[in-house]
NULONU-453563 format. One record per atom (N, C-alpha, C): residue number from 1; x, y, z; residue in one letter. Coordinates in steps of 0.001 Angstrom, whole numbers, plus 500000, padded with zeros to 6 digits. Layout:
% residues N
+-------+--------+--------+--------+-------+
! romar !   east !  north !     up ! vexfi !
+-------+--------+--------+--------+-------+
!   NUM !      X !      Y !      Z !     a !
...
+-------+--------+--------+--------+-------+
***
This chain:
% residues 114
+-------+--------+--------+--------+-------+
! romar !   east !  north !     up ! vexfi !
+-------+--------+--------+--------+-------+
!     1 ! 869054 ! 848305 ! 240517 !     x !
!     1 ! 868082 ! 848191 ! 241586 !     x !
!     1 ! 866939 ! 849168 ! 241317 !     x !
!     2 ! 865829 ! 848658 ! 241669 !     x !
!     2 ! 864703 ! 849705 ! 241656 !     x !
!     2 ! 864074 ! 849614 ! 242615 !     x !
!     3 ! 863379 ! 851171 ! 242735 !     x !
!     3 ! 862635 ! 851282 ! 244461 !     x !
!     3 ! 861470 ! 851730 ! 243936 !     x !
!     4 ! 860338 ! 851083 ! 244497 !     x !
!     4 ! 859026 ! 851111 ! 244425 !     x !
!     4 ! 858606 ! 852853 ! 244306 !     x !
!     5 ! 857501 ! 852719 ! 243101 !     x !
!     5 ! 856927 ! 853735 ! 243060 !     x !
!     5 ! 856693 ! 854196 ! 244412 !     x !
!     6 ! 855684 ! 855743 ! 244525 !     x !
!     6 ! 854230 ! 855612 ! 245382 !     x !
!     6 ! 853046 ! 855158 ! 244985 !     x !
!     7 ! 852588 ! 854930 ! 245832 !     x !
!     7 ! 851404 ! 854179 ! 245356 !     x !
!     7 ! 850520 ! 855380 ! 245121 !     x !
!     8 ! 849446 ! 855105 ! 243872 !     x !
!     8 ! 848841 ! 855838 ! 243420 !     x !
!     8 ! 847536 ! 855297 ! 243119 !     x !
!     9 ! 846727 ! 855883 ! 243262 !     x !
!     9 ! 845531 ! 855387 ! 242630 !     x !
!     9 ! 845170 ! 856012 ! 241009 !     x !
!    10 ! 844631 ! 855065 ! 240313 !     x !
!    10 ! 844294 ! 855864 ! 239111 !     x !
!    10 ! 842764 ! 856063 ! 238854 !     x !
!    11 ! 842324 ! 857203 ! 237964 !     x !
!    11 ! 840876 ! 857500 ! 237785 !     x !
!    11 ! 840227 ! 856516 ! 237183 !     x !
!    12 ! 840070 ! 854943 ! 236372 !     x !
!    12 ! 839709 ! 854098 ! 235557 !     x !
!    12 ! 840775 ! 852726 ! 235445 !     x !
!    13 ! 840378 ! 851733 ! 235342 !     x !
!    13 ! 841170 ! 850828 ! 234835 !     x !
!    13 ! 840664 ! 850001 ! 233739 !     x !
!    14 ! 840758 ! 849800 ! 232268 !     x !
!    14 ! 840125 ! 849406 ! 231644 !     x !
!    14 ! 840951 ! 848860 ! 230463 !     x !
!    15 ! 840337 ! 847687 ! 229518 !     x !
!    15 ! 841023 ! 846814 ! 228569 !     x !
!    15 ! 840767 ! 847253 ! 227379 !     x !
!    16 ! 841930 ! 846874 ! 226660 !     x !
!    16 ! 841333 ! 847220 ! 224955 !     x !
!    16 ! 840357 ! 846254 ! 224773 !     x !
!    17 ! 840258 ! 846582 ! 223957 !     x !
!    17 ! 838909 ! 846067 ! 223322 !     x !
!    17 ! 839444 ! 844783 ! 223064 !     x !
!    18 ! 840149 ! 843813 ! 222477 !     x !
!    18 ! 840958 ! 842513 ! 222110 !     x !
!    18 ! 840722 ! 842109 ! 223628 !     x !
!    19 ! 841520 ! 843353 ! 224210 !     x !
!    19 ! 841962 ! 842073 ! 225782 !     x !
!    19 ! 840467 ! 841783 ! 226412 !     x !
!    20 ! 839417 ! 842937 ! 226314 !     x !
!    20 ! 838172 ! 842837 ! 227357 !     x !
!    20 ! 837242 ! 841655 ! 226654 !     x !
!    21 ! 837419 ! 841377 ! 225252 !     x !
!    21 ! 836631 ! 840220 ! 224640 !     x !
!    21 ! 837454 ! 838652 ! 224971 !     x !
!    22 ! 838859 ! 838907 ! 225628 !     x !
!    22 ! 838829 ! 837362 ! 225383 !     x !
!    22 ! 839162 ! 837292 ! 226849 !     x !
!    23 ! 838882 ! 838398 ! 228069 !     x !
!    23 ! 838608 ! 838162 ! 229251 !     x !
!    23 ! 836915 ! 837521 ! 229993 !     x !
!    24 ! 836072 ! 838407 ! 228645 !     x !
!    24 ! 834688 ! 838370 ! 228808 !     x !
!    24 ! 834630 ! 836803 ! 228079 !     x !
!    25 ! 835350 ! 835968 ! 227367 !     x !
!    25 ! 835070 ! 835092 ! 226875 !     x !
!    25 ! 835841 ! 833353 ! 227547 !     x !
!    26 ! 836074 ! 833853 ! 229304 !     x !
!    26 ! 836561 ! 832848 ! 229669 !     x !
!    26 ! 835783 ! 832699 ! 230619 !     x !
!    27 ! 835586 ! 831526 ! 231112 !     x !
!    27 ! 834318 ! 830853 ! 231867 !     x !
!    27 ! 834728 ! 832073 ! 233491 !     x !
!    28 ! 833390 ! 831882 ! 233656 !     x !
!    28 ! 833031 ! 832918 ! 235295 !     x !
!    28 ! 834437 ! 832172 ! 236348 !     x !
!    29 ! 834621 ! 832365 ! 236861 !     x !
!    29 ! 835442 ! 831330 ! 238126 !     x !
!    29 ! 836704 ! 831213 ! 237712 !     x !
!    30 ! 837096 ! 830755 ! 236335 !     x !
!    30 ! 837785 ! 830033 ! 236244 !     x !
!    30 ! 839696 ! 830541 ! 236577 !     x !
!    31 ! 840311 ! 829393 ! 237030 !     x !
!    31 ! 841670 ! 830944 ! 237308 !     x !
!    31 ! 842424 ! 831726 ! 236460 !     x !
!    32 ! 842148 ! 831879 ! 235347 !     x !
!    32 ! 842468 ! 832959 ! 234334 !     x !
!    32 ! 841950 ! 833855 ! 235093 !     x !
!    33 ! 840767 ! 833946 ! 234799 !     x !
!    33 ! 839625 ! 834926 ! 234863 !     x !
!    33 ! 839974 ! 835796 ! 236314 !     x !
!    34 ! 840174 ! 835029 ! 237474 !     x !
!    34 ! 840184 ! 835148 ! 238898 !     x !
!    34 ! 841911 ! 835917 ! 238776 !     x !
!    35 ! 842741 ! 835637 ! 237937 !     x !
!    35 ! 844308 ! 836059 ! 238434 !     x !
!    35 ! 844011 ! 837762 ! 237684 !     x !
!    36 ! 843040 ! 837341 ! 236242 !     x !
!    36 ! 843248 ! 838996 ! 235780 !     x !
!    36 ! 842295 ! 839866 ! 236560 !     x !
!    37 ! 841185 ! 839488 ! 237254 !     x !
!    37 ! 840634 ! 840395 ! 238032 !     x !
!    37 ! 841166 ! 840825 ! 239689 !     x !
!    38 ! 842074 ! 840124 ! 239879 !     x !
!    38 ! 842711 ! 840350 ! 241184 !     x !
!    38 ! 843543 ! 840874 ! 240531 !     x !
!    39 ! 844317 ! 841565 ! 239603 !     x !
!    39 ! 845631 ! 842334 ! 238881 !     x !
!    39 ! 844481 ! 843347 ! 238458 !     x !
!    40 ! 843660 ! 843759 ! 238194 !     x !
!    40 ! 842928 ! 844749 ! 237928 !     x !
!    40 ! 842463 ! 845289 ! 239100 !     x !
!    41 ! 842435 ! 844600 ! 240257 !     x !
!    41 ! 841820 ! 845138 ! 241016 !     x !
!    41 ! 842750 ! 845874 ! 241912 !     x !
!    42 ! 844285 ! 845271 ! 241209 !     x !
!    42 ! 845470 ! 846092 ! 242443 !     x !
!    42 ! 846165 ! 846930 ! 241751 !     x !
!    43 ! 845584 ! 846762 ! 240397 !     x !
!    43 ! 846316 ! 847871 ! 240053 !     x !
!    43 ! 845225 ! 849225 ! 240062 !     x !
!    44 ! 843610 ! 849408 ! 240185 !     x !
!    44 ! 842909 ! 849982 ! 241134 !     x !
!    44 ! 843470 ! 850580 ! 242061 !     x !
!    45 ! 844347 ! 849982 ! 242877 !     x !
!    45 ! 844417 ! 850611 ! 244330 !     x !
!    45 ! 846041 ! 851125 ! 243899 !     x !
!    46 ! 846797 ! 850849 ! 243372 !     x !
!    46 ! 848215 ! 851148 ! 242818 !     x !
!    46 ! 848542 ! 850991 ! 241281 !     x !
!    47 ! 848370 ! 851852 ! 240696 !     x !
!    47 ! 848900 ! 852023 ! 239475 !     x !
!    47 ! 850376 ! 851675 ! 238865 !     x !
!    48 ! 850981 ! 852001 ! 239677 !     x !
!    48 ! 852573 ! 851391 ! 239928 !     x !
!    48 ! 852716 ! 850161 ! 240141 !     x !
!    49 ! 852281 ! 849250 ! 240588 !     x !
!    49 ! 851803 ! 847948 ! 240999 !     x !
!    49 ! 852568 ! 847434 ! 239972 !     x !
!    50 ! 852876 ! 847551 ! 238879 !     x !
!    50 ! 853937 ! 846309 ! 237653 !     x !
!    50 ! 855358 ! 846980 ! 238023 !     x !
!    51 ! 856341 ! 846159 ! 237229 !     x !
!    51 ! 857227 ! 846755 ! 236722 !     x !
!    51 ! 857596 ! 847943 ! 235452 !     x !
!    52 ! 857836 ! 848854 ! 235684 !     x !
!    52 ! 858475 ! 849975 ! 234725 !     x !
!    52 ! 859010 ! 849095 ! 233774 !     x !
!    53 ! 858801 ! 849312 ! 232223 !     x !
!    53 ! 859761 ! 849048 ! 231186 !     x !
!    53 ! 860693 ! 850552 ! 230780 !     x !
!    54 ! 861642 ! 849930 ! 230758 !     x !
!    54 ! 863009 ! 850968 ! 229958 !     x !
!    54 ! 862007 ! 851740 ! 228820 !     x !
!    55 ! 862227 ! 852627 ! 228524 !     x !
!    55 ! 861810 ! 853218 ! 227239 !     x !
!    55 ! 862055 ! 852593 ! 226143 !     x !
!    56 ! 863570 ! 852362 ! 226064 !     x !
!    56 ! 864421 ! 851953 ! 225138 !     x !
!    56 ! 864300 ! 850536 ! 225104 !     x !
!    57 ! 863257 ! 849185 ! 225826 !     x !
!    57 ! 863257 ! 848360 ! 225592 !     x !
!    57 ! 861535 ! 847960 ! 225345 !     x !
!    58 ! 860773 ! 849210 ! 225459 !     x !
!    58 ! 859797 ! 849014 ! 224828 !     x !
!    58 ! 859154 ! 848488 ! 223420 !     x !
!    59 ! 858420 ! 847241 ! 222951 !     x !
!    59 ! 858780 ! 846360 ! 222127 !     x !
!    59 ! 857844 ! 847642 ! 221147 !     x !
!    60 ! 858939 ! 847962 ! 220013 !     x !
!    60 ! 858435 ! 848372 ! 218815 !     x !
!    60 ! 856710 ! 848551 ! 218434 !     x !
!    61 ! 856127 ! 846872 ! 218691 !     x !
!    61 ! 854898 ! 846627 ! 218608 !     x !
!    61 ! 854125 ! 848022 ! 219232 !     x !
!    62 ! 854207 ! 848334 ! 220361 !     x !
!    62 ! 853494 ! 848565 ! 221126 !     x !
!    62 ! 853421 ! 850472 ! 220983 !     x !
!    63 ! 854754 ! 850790 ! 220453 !     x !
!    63 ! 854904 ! 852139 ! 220302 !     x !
!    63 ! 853975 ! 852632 ! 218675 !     x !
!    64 ! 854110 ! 851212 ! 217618 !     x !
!    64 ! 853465 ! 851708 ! 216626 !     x !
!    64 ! 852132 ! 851466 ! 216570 !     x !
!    65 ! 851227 ! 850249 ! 217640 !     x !
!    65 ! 849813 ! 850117 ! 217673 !     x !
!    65 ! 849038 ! 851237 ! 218036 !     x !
!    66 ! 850043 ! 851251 ! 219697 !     x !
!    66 ! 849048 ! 852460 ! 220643 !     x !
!    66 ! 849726 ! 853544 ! 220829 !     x !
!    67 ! 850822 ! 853692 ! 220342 !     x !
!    67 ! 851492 ! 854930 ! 220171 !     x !
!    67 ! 851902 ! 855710 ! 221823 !     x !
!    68 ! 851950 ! 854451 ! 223071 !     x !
!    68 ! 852352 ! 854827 ! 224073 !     x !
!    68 ! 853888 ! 855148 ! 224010 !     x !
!    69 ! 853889 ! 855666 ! 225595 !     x !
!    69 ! 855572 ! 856259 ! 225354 !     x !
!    69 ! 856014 ! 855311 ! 227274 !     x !
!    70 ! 855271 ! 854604 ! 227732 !     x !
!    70 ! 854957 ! 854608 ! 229204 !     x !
!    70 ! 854473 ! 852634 ! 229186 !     x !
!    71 ! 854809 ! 852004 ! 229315 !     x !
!    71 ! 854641 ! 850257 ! 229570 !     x !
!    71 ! 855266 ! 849997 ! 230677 !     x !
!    72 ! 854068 ! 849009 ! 231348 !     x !
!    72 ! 854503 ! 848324 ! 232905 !     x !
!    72 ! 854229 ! 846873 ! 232254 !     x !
!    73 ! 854638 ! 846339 ! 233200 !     x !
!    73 ! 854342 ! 844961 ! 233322 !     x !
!    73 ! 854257 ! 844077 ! 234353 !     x !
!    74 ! 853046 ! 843529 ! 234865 !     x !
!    74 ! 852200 ! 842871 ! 236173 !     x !
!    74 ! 852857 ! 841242 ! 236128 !     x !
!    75 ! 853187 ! 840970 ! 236692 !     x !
!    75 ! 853136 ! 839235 ! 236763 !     x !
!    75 ! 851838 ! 839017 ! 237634 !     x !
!    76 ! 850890 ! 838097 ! 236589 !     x !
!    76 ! 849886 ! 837431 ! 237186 !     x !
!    76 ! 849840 ! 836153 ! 238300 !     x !
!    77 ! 851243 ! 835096 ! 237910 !     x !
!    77 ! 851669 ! 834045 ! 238473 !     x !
!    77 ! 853077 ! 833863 ! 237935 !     x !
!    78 ! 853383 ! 832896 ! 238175 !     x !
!    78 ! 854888 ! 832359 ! 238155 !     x !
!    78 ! 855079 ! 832841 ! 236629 !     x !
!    79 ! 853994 ! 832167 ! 236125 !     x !
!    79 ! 854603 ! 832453 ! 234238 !     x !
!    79 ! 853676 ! 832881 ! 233302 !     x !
!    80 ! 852506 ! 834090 ! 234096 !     x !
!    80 ! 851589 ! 834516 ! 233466 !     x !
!    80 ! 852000 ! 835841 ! 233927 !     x !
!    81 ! 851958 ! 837457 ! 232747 !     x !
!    81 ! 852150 ! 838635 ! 232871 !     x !
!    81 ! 851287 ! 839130 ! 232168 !     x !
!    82 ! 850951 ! 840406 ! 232274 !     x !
!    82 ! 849493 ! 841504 ! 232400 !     x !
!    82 ! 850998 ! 842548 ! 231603 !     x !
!    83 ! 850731 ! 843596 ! 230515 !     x !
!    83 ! 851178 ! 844484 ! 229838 !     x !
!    83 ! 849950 ! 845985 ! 230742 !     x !
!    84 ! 850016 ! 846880 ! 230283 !     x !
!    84 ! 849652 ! 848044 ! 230816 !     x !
!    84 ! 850242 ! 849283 ! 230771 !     x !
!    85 ! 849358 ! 850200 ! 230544 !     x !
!    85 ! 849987 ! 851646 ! 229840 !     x !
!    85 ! 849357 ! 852499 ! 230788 !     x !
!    86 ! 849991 ! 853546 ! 231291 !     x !
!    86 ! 849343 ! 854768 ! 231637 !     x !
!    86 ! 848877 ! 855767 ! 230973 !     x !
!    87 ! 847640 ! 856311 ! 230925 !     x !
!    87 ! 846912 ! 857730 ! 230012 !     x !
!    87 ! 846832 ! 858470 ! 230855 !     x !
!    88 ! 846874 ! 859393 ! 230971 !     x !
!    88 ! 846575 ! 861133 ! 231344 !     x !
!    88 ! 845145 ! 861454 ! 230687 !     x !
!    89 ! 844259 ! 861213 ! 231222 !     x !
!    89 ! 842788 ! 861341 ! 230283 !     x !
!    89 ! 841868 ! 862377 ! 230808 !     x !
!    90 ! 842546 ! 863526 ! 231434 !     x !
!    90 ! 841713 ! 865025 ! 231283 !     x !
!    90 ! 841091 ! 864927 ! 233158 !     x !
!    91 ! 841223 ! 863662 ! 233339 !     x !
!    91 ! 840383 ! 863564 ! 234981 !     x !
!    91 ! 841085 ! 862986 ! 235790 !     x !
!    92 ! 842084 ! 862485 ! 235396 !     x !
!    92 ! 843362 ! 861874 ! 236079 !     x !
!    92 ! 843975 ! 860939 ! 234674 !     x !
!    93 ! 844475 ! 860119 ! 235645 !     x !
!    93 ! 845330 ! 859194 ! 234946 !     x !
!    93 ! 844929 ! 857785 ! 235154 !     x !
!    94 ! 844392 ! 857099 ! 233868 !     x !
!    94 ! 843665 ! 855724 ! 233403 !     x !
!    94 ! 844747 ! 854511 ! 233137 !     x !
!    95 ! 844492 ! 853561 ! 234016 !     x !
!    95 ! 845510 ! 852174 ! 233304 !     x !
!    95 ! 844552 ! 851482 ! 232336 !     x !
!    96 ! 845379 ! 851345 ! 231361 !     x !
!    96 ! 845281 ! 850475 ! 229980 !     x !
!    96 ! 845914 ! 849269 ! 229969 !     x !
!    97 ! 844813 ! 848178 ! 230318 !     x !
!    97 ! 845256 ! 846863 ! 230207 !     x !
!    97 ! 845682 ! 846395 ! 228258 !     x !
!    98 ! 846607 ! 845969 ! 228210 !     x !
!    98 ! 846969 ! 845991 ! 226303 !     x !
!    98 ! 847060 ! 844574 ! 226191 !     x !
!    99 ! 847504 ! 843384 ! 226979 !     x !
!    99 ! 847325 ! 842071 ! 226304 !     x !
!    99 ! 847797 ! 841202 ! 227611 !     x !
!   100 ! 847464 ! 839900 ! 227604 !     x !
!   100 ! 847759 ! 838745 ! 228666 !     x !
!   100 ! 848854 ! 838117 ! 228711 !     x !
!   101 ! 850018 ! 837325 ! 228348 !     x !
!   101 ! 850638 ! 836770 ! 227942 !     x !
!   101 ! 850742 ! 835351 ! 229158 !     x !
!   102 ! 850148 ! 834549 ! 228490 !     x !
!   102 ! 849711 ! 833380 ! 229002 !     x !
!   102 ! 851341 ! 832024 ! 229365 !     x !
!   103 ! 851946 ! 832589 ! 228375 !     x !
!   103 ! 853485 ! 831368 ! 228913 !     x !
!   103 ! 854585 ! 832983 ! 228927 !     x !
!   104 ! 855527 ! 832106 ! 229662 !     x !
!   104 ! 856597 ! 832863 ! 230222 !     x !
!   104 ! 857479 ! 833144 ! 228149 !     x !
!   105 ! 857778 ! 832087 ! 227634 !     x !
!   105 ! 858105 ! 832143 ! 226082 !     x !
!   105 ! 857141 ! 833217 ! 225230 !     x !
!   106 ! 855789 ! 833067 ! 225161 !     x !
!   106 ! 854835 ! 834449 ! 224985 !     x !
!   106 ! 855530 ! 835728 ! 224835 !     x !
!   107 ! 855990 ! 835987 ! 226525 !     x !
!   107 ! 856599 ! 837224 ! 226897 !     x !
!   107 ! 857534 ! 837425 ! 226275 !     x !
!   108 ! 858927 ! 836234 ! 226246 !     x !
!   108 ! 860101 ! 836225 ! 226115 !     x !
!   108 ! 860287 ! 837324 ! 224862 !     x !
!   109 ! 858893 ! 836430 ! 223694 !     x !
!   109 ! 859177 ! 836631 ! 222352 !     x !
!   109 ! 858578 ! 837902 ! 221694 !     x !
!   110 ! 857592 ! 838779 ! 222745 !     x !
!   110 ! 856976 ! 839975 ! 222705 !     x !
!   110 ! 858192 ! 840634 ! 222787 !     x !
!   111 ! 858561 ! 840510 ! 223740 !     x !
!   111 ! 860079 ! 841677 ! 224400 !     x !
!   111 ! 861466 ! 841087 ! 223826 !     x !
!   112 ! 862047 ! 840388 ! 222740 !     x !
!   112 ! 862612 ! 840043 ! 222151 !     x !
!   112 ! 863799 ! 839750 ! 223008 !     x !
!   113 ! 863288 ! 838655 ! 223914 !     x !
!   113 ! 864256 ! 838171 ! 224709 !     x !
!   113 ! 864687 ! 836529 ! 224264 !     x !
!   114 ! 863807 ! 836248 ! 223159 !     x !
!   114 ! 864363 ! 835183 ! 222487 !     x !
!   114 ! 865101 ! 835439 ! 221380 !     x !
+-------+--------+--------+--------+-------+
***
């Protein structure tokens, strides 16, 4: 069982560079676009807002790209999830949007649940 963070606000919320080009590269409106800016915008007001990943089930990938030690994970909709890292960046603490995963199988196969 897990019990909800507190809610926190963080100093920044912002995408890598991969994720902010192929957010900036989907039509204005459209509901991609509309599910990741309403998940950016709550995780704005709550940083805690995803689920905690285990340390120990943090996918390899992610420890040798960005060298985090800290992964959440947002469900956007039924079978769309938002990845996200916390930084400590000298003025508070910044969420790092790291990638979209558009099918529920996506995820499965990131987190080696296939």
């Amino acid at each position: 069982m897990t019990y909800p963070l507190k809610k926190k606000k963080p100093s920044s919320a912002n995408a890598i560079r991969e994720l902010s080009d192929f957010i900036v590269s989907l039509d204005k409106g459209c509901y991609l676009e509309k599910i990741i800016t309403k998940a950016k915008e709550k995780l704005l007001d709550n940083m805690f807002s995803g689920e905690p990943v285990q340390k120990k089930l943090i996918p390899r990938y992610y420890i040798q790209r960005y060298d985090l030690n800290n992964l959440y994970v947002l469900d956007l909709d039924s079978s769309r999830r938002l990845s996200y890292t916390l930084l400590h960046n000298g003025i508070g603490v910044a969420v790092i949007l790291l990638e979209v995963f558009l099918t529920h199988k996506e995820y499965e196969k990131k987190f080696g649940y296939t």
